[in-house]
N, C-alpha and C positions, 0 to 999 in steps of 0.2 A: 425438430423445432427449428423454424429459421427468425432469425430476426435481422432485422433493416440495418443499414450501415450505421445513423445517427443514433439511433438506439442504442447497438451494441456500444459505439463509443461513448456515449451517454455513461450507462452503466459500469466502465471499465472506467471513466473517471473519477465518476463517484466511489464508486470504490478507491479508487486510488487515494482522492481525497479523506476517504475515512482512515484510511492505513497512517498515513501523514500527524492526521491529529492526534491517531493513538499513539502514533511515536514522538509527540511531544508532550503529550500527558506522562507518558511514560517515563521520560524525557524529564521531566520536571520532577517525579517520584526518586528519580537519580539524585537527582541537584539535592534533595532533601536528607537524601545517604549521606551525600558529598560532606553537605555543611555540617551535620552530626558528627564525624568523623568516623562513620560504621560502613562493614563494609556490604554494600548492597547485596540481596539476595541474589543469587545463580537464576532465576527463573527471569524474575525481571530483567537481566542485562538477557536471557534467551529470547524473551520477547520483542524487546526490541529491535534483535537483531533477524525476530524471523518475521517481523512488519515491515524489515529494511528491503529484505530479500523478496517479498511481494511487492513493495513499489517498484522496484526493481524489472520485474517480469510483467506488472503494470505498466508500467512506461517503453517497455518494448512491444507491448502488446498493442498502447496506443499507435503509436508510430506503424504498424506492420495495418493496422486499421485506416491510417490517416493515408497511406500510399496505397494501399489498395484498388485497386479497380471495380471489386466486388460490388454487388446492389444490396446481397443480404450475404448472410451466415449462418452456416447450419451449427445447432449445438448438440 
């Protein structure tokens, strides 16, 4: 399957973008531990930190896109 340059970066940002918001909803579920004084579940601080870890690899991914010389991409 190949798809077009603006496409694939299209999609890699959108993505990006959903990881973002999950990490502040998430984010916010924290805050709510915080002010109860309890100590948040293990799962949700892993989550968070593995939506950090994909914007992460998203945001390298855009950049190795945006320099590219490529017309399409094979997947």
């Amino acid at each position: 399957m190949q798809l077009k340059k603006d496409l694939l970066f299209d999609l890699v940002k959108s993505t990006r973008i959903h990881s973002e918001e999950r990490i502040k909803a998430l984010e916010i579920n924290l805050h709510k531990y915080k002010q109860a004084n309890t100590k948040p579940p293990v799962h949700l601080l892993e989550r968070i930190k593995s939506y950090e870890e994909k914007v992460l690899e998203l945001n390298h991914l855009e950049s190795e896109i945006k320099e590219s010389s490529k017309v399409a991409w094979k997947i």
